[in-house]
C-alpha positions in Angstrom: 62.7 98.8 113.6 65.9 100.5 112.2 66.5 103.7 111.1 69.6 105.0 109.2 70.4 108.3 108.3 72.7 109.5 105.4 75.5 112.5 104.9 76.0 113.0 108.6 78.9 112.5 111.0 81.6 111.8 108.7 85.4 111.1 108.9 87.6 111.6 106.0 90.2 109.4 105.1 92.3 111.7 103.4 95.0 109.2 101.8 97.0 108.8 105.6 99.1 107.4 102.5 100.8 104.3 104.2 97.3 103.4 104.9 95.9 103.5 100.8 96.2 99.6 100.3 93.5 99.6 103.6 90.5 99.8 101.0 86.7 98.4 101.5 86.7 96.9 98.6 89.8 94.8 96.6 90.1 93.2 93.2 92.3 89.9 92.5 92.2 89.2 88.8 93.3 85.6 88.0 97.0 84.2 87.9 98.8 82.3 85.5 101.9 79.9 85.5 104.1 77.3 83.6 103.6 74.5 86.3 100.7 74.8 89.0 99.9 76.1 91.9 99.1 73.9 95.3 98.4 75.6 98.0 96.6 78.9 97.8 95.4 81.2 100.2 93.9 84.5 100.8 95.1 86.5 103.8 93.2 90.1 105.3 94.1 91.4 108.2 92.6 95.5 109.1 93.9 98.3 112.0 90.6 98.3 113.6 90.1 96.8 117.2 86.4 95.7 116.4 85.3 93.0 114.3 85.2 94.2 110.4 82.8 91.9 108.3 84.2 90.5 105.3 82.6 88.5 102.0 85.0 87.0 99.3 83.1 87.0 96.0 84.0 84.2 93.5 83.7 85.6 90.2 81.3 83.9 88.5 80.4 80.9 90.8 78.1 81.0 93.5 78.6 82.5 96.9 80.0 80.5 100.0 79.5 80.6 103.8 83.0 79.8 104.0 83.9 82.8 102.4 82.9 85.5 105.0 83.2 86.3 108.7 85.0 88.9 110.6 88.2 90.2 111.3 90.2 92.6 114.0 93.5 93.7 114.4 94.1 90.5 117.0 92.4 88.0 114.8 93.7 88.1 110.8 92.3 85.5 108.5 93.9 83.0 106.6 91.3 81.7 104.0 92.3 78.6 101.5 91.0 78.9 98.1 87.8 76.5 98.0 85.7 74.8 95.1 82.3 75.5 94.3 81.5 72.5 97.6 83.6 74.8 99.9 86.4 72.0 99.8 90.0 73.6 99.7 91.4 73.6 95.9 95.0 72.7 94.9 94.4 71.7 91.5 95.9 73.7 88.6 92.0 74.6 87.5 91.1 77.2 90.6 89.0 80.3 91.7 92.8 82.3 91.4 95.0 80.1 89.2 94.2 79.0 85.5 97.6 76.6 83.4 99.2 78.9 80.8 98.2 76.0 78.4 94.7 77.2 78.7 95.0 80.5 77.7 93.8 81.0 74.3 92.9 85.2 74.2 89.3 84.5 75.7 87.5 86.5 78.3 87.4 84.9 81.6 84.3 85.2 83.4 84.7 82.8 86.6 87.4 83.1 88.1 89.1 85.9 90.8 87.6 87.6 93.3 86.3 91.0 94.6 86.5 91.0 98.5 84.3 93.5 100.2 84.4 94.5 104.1 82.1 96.8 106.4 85.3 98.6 107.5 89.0 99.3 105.8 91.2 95.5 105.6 94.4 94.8 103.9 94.6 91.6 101.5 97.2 89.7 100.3 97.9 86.6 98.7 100.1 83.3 99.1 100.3 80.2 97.2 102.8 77.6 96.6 103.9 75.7 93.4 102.7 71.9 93.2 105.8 70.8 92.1 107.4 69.0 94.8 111.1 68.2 95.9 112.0 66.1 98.6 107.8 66.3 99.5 108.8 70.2 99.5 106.6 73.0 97.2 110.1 74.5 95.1 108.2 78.0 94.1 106.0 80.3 96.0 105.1 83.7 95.4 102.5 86.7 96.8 100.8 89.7 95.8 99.4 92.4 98.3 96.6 94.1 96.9 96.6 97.7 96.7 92.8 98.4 97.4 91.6 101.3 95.8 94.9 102.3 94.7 95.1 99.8 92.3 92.2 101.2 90.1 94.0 102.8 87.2 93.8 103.3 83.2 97.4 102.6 82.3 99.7 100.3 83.3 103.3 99.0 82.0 103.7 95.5 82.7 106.8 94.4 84.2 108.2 90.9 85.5 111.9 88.5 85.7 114.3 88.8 83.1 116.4 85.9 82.5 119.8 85.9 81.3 120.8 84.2 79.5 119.0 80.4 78.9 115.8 80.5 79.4 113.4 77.6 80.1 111.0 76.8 78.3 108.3 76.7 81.8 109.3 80.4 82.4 106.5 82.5 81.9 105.4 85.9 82.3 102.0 87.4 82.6 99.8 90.4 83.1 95.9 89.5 84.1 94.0 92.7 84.5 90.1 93.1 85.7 87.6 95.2 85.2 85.8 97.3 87.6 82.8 98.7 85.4 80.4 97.2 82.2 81.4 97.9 79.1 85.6 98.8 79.6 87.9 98.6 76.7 91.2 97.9 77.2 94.0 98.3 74.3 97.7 96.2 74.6 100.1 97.5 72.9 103.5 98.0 72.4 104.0 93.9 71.9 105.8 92.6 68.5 103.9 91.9 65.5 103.1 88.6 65.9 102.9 87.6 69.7 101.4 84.7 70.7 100.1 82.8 74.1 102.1 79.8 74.8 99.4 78.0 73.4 100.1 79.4 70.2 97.2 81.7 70.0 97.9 85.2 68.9 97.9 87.5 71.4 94.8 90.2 70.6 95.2 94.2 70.6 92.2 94.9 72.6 89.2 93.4 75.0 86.0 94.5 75.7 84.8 93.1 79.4 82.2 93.9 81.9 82.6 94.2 86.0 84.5 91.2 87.1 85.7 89.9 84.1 89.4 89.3 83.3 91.8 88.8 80.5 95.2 87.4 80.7 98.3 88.0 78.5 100.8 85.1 78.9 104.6 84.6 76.9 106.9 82.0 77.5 107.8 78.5 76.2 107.6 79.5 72.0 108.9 83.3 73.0 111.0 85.1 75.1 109.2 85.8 78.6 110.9 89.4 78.5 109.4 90.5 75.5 105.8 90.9 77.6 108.1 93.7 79.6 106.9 97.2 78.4 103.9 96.3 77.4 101.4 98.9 77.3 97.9 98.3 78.9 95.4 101.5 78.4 91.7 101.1 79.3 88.6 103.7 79.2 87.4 103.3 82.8 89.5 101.5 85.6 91.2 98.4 85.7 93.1 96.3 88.1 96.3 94.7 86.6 98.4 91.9 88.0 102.1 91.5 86.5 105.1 89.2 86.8 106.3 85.9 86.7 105.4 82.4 87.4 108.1 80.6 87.3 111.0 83.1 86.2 114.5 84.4 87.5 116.7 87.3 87.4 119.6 84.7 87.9 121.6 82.9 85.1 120.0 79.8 84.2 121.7 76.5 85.6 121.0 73.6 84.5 120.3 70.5 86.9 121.0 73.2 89.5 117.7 74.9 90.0 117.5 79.0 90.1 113.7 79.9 89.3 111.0 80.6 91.7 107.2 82.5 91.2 107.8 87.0 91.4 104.6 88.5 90.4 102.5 91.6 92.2 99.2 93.8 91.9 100.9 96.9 90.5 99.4 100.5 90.0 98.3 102.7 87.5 100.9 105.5 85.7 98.9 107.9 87.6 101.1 106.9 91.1 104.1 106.1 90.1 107.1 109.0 90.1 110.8 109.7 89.5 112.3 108.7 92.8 112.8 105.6 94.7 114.8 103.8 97.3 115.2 100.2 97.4 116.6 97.6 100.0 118.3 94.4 99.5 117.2 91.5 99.9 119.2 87.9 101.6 120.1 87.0 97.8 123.5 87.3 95.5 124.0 89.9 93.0 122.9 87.9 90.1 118.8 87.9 91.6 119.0 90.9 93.7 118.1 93.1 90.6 116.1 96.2 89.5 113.9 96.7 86.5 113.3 99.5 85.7 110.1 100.3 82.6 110.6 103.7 80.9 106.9 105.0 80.3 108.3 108.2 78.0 110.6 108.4 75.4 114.3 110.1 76.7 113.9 109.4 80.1 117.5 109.0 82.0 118.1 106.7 84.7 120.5 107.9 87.7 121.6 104.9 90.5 122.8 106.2 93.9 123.1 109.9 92.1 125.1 108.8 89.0 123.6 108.4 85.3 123.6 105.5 83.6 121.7 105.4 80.6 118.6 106.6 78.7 115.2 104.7 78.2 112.3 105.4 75.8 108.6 104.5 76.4 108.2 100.5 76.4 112.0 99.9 77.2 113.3 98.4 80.0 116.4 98.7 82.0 117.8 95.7 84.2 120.3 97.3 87.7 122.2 94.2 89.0 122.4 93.6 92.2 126.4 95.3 91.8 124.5 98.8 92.4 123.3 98.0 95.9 125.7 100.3 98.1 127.7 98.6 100.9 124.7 99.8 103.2 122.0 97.3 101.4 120.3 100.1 99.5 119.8 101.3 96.4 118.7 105.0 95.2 117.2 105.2 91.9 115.9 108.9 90.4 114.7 109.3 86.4 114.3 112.1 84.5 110.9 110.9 83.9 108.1 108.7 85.7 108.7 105.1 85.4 107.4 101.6 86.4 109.8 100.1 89.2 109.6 96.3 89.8 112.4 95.0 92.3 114.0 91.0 92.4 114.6 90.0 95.7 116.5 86.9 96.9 115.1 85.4 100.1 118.3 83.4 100.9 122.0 82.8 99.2 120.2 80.8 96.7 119.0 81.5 93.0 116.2 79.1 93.8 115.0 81.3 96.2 113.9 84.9 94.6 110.5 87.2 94.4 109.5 90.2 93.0 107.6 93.2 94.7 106.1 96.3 92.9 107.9 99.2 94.1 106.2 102.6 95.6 107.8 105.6 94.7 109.1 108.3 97.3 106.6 111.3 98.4 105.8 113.4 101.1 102.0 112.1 101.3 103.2 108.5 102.7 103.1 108.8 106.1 101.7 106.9 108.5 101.3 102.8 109.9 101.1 99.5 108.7 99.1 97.2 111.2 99.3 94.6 110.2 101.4 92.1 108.1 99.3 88.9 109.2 101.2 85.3 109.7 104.8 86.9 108.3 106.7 83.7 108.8 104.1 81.0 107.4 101.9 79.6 104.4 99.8 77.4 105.9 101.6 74.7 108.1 104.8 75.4 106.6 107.4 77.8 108.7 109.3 80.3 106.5 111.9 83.2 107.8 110.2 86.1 108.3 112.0 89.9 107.1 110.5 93.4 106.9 112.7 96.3 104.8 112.0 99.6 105.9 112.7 103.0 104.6 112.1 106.3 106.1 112.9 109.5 106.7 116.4 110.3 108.6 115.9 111.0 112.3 112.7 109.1 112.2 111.0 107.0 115.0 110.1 103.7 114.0 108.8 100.9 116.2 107.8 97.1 115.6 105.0 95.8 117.5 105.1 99.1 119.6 109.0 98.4 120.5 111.5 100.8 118.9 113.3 99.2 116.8 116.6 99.4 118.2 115.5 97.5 120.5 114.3 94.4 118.4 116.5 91.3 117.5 118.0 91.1 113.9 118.3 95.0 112.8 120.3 95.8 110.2 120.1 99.4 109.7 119.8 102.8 110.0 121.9 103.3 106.8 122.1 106.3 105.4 121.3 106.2 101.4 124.0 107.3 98.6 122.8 110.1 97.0 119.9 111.3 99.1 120.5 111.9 102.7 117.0 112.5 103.5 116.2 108.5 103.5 117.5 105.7 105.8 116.6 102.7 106.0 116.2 98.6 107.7 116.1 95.1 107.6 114.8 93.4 110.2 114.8 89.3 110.2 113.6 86.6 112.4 110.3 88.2 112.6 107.3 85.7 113.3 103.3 86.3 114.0 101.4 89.5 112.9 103.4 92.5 112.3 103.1 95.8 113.1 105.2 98.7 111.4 104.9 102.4 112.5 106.7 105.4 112.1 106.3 109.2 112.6 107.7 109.9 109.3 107.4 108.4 105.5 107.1 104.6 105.4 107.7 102.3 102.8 107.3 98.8 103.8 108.1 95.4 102.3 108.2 92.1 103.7 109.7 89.1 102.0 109.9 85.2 104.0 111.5 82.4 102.6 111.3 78.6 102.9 113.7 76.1 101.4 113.5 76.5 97.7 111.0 79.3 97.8 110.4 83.0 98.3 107.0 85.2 98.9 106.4 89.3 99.5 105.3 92.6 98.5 105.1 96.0 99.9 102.0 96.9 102.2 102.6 100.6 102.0 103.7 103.3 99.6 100.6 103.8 97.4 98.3 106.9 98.0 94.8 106.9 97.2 92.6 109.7 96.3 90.7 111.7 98.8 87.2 110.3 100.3 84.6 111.1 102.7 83.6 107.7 104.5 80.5 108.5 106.5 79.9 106.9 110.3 76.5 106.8 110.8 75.0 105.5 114.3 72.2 103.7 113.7 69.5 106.0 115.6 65.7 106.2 116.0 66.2 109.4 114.2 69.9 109.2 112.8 72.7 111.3 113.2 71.3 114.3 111.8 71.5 118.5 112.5 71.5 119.3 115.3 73.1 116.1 116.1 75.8 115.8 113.5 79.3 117.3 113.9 81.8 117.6 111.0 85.1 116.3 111.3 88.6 114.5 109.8 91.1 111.8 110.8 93.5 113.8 108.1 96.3 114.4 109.9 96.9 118.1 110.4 100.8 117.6 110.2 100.0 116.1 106.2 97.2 118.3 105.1 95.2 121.7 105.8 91.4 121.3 105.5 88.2 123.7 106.1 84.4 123.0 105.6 82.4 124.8 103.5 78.7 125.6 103.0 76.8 126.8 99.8 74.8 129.9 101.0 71.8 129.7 98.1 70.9 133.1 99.0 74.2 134.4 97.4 75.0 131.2 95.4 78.4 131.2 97.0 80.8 129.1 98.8 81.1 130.1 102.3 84.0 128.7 104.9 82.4 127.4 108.1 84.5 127.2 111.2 87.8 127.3 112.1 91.1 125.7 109.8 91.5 122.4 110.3 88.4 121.8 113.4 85.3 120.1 113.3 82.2 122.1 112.6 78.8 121.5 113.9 76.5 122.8 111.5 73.4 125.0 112.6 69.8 123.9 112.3 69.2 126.6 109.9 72.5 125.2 108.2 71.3 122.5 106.2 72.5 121.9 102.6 75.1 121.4 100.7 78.8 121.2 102.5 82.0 120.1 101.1 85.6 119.9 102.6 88.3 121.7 100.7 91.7 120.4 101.4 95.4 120.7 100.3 98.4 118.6 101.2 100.9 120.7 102.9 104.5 119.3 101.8 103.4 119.5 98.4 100.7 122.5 98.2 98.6 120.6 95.8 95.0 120.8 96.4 93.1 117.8 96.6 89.5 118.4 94.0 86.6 119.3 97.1 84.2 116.5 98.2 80.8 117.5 98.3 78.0 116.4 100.2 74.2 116.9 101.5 73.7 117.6 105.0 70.0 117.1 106.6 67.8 118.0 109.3 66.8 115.0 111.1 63.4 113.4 110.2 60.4 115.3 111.4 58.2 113.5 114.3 55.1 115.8 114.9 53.5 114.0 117.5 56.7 112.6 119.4 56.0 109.0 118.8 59.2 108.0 117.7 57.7 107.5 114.4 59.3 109.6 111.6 56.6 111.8 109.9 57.4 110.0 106.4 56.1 106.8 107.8 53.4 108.1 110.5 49.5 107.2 109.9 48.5 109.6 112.4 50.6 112.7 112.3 48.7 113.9 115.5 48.4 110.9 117.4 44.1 111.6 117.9 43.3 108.1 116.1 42.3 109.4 113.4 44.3 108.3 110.6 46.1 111.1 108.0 44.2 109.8 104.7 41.0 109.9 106.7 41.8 113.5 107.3 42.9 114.4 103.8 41.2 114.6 100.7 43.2 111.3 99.8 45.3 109.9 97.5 45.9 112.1 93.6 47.2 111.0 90.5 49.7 113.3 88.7 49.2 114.1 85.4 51.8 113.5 83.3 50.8 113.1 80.3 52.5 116.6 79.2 55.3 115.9 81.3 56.1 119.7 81.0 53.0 121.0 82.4 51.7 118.7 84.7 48.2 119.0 86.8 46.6 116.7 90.0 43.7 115.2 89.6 41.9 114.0 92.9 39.8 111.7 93.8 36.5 113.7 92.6 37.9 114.1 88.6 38.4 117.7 89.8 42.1 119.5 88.6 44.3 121.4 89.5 47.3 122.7 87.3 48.2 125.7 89.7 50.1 124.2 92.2 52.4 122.2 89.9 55.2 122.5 87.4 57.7 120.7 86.0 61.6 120.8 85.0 63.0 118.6 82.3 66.9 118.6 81.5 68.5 116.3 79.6 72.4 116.2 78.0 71.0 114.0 75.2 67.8 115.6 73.4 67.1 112.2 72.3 66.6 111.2 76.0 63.2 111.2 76.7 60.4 111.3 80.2 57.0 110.4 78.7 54.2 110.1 81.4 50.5 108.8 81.7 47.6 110.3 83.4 48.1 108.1 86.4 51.6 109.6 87.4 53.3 106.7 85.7 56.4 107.5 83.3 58.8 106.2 81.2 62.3 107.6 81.0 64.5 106.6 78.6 68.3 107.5 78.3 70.0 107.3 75.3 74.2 105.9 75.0 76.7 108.1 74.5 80.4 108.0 74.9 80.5 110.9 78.3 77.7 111.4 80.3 74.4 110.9 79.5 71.9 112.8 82.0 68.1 113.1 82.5 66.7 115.2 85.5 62.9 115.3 85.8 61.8 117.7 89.0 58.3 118.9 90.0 57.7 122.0 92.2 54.8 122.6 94.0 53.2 125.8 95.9 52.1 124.2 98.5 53.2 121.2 100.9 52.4 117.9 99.7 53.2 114.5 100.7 53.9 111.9 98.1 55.3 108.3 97.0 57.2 107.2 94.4 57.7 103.2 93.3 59.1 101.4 90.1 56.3 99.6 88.3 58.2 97.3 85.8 61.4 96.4 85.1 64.2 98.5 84.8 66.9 98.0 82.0 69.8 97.0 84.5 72.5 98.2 83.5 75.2 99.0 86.3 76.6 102.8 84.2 73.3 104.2 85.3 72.4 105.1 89.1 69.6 107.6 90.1 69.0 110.0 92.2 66.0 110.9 94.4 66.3 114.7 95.9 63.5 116.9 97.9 63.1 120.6 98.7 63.5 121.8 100.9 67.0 120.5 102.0 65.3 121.0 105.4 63.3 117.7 104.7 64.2 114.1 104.0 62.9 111.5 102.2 62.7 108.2 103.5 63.8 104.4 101.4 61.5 101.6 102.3 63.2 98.2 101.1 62.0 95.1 102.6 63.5 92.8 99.9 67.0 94.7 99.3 66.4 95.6 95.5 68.2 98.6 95.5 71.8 99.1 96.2 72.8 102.7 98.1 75.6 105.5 97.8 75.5 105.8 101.3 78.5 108.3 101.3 78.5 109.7 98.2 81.8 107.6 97.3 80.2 106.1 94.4 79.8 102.6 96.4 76.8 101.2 96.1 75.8 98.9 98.3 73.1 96.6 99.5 71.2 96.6 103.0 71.6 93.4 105.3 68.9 94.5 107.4 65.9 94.2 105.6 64.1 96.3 108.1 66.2 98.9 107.9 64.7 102.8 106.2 67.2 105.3 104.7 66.0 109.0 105.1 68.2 112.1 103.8 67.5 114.8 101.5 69.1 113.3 98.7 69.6 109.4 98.1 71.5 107.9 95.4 70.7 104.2 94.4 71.2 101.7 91.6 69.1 98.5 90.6 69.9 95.3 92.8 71.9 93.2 89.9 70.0 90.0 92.0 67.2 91.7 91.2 66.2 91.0 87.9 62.5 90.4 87.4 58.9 90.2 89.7 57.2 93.3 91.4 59.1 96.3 92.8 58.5 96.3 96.7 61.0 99.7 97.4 59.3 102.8 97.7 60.6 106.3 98.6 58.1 108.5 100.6 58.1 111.9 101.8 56.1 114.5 104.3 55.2 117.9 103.6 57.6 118.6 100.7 57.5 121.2 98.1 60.2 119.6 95.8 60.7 116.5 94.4 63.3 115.4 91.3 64.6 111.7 90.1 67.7 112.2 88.0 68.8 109.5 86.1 72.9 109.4 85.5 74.9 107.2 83.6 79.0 107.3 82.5 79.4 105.9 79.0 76.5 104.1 77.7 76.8 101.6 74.7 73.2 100.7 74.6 69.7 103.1 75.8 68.7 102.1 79.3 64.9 102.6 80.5 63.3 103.1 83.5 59.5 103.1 84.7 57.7 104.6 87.8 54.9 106.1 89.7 54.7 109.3 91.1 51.5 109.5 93.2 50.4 112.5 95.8 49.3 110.8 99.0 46.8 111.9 101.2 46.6 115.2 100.0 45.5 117.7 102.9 42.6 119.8 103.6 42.0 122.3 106.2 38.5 122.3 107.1 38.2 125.4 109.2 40.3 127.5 107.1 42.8 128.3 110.1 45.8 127.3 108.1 46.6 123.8 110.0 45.9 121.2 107.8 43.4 118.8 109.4 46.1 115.5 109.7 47.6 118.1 112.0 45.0 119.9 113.7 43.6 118.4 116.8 40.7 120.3 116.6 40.0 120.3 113.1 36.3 121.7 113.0 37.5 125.0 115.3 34.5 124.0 118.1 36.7 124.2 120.6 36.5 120.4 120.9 39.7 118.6 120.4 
């Protein structure tokens, strides 16, 4: 049997920066074009020497073998888009790719994905048009997602801007996901007026739930370009896609060719900035350009350390390809933040081109990217593989763990007009996986090109917030005080970090250990710890990260049997109930002032009392006689909380279950806490109903081992969505606790959820000889001197 313990020994991944698009968990809303995609595929690759499980979710259609295994830093994946059969999909109706013609301003509800791993992957992907020439695709494009980063509230679409003559297959796009129930998003910033393709009018907002897309789409009846600017602005986090497919930067020729597919998974205003660099691509002037999307009114655009002009909110700014210094590089600074998207050319020809989503400059992004998986391929078909690089001057960079002086096809260092800080590379002919390092900042693109077509994107540039990711060896007892040391992988050179613990006595924040070491917390240390952390270059500090530390589970009797779970505490086979004076019903029927009844109708009020706190006062806990209750939590716009707690004089042991369904909705989770935090509580459940927090990152997820407990002080859980009707089989239990609260949090309600449950006092103990050992513990129970 398995045992898993929660808030121990704990690494934080404290945005190693180059590392953000290494996420868990990534979103690909659906894409758009004017023709259609062939070949699609999905490509993950992850840093980590082990084997990293990985599932690809279909939105909306059912789940496929096919669609997870593992990956390790020798072994990428290359996945083809499959049909509901599992039989690879080229047709213009996919999983990823719905025909601008059908776009009509509805919610789409099956297609993309959400790709989940065990451990941190990178995820890109490549398709290729269906349009054929000479039995060769003529377009291709790529995204890389950008993981957690991505996750944003407002966004400014960007794509290719023609000039002049534009066909009437051009079209640009922005397809954005949700990532909770109940998101609005508003588009503005659009002409009066603005329709799909299709001729549908283009809406001003969309109300979706988790997984659910919407796509914008001009082109054909309007000007592609007119999509540019576009404001996006949603009330909990989206993921938004934006480009083209097909476009160009280049002068339309007729009869001669010049468009190609240049689209990317962008990020929110939050994490974009004022500076950045950018490196040429293998294209002529008229493709190799910049755009550049003001997001505030008066904000003035400098190339290479000269001004050019001034942009307002919405407005756009193409640099031509002219700008690029004789070095291949290109320094842009603003006045104000702004959107970057950046043209490349993948050969001397305008039929060739892409379009990447460019990071901004800062401090934080330092660190690898391992790796870029199958550079110089889609498939079966061979393409020229490049990587640009820019980083600090005087930094070490190596390719595949060569320096990369030392590697074929280096263009570069070149210094960068107007901020001799940077330098940067281009390095061609690459093939296979690659791996980019550097002991500085690193901003990383790579770009391959085949015939008529061009694909890349960056796979570094794009912090993420702070998070704790917990590393739990799965133990008989856990990793648990004494067994749990605290400790980082944030790099000590980026950031300054110390642990603290809440001292209740003083209600106070206390450091423990040294600056930037591990700490191994005390057994009479358990609690409430949080890391407190501050990136250096900057001096900003990072909001602290807070987490619940336990003892490990109690085993009286040595049996290797945790004392939540033990029949016979003392091993004298006798079992605890038989020992006890059994099972009591709380009273709840005023849930304010509760009592016991046991077994015999006999009460007891003393030993009890309740806590009831709510944000809402029309929130409600109503209870029963038999311990059952009925919470109900009503909507509101913020948070809407309910905490129910009983306290007790004396130790009890006691169960808690759900006893009819709960209103599902996925804004609400619930919390399950005991007193005192030198005790755990231990999740039983056999049929995986419940999803679990298991490092307080807001992830909840399911357990694959249905024989597996959770035990921690504190355990934070929602409602399996699979689990939608028939008897609740989870249970929490606990030993010998004097403390016990379920609080019930939500984040934005529209509609009152409900839940129902049973709080029940289990084998309630009794000391028969009055020597203060209850008799479940007492091997001599009757004080005869007889064990």
């Amino acid at each position: 049997m398995k045992f898993r313990h929660l808030s121990l020994l704990f690494f934080l991944l404290l945005f190693s920066n180059v590392y953000s698009q290494l996420s868990k968990k990534h979103y690909i809303p659906p894409l758009t074009s004017g023709d259609n995609f062939g070949e699609q595929f999905i490509y993950i690759s992850t840093p980590k020497t082990f084997n990293v499980s990985y599932k690809i979710i279909p939105i909306g259609k059912p789940e496929l073998a096919s669609y997870s295994g593992v990956v390790s830093n020798g072994s990428p994946i290359e996945q083809a888009i499959l049909d509901e059969n599992g039989i690879t999909d080229v047709d213009s109706d996919t999983q990823l790719h719905i025909n601008r013609n059908n776009i009509n301003g509805n919610k789409i509800a099956n297609k993309g994905f959400i790709i989940e791993a065990s451990d941190v992957i990178y995820v890109s992907i490549r398709v290729r048009s269906s349009t054929l020439f000479n039995g060769i695709p003529v377009h291709a494009g790529a995204l890389v997602s950008k993981g957690s980063s991505a996750l944003g509230t407002v966004f400014r679409l960007g794509g290719m801007v023609n000039e002049p003559g534009i066909p009437a297959e051009h079209t640009s796009f922005g397809s954005f996901m949700a990532t909770e129930d109940n998101t609005t998003v508003l588009i503005s910033g659009l002409p009066t007026g603005s329709q799909y393709p299709t001729g549908d009018p283009i809406p001003n907002s969309v109300t979706l739930n988790e997984g659910e897309s919407f796509i914008i789409a001009m082109g054909g009846n309007e000007d592609p370009a007119t999509l540019y600017g576009t404001l996006l602005t949603s009330d909990k986090p989206i993921v938004v896609n934006s480009g083209s497919a097909q476009g160009s930067f280049g002068i339309n020729m007729p009869n001669q060719g010049g468009q190609d597919y240049g689209f990317d998974q962008i990020v929110g205003a939050d994490k974009i900035g004022n500076e950045y660099i950018l490196v040429r691509g293998s294209g002529t002037n008229e493709v190799e350009n910049v755009l550049v999307v003001g997001h505030e009114d008066n904000t003035a655009i400098n190339i290479n350390g000269n001004f050019v002009t001034n942009i307002n909110a919405g407005e756009y700014q193409v640099i031509e390809g002219e700008s690029y210094g004789t070095n291949g590089n290109m320094y842009v600074s603003t006045s104000k933040p702004v959107f970057v998207y950046q043209g490349i050319g993948g050969t001397g020809s305008r039929a060739n081109q892409s379009l990447f989503f460019v990071p901004p400059l800062s401090c934080e992004n330092k660190g690898n990217v391992d790796n870029i998986p199958f550079i110089n391929s889609i498939n079966n078909a061979i393409f020229n593989g490049t990587v640009s690089i820019v980083t600090n001057t005087g930094a070490n960079v190596e390719i595949n763990g060569q320096p990369i002086n030392n590697i074929n096809n280096v263009s570069g260092p070149f210094n960068v007009i107007g901020n001799n800080n940077y330098i940067t590379y281009k390095v061609g002919g690459l093939s296979g996986n690659i791996k980019v390092t550097s002991d500085q900042e690193l901003y990383c693109a790579y770009f391959n090109a085949n015939t008529f077509a061009t694909t890349g994107a960056f796979y570094s540039g794009f912090p993420n917030a702070p998070q704790i990711e917990f590393n739990a060896t799965v133990q008989a007892l856990g990793n648990c005080v004494p067994n749990v040391t605290l400790q980082t992988s944030a790099d000590t050179n980026l950031f300054e970090y110390k642990w603290e613990y809440f001292d209740e006595n003083t209600s106070t924040w206390v450091q423990k250990g040294e600056i930037n070491k591990p700490y191994k917390p005390l057994e009479t240390e358990t609690g409430r710890y949080r890391l407190v952390a501050k990136i250096i270059c900057t001096n900003e500090e990072l909001p602290p990260f807070e987490v619940p530390v336990s003892l490990c589970p109690d085993d009286f009797d040595g049996d290797l049997i945790i004392d939540n779970l033990d029949v016979d505490l003392d091993n004298d086979g006798i079992l605890n109930c038989d020992e006890s004076l059994g099972n009591a019903n709380i009273d709840l029927t005023a849930s304010a002032s509760p009592s016991i009844i046991f077994q015999d109708s006999s009460t007891n009020s003393a030993i009890i009392s309740a806590t009831q706190t709510s944000t809402l006062v029309t929130s409600s806990f109503t209870g029963t006689n038999t311990g059952n209750f009925l919470a109900t939590i009503e909507p509101d716009t913020s948070d809407s909380d309910l905490l129910y707690q009983l306290d007790f004089t004396q130790n009890v042991n006691l169960k808690f279950t759900q006893t009819a369904d709960a209103t599902n909705n996925d804004d609400v989770f619930y919390i399950i806490k005991i007193g005192p935090n030198s005790k755990n509580v231990t999740l039983l459940d056999p049929d995986d109903q419940v999803l679990v927090d298991t490092n307080f990152d807001g992830a909840f997820d399911g357990n694959d081992d249905q024989s597996a407990q959770i035990s921690a002080s504190e355990i934070r859980f929602k409602i399996n969505p699979s689990f939608t009707s028939g008897a609740a089989t989870y249970q929490f239990v606990a030993n010998q606790v004097n403390q016990f609260s379920i609080e019930f949090k939500s984040n934005g309600l529209s509609n009152p959820t409900t839940f129902s449950g049973n709080i029940q006092l289990t084998c309630f103990s009794k000391d028969s000889d009055g020597d203060g050992i209850e008799d479940a513990l007492d091997l001599d129970s009757d004080n005869d001197g007889i064990p």
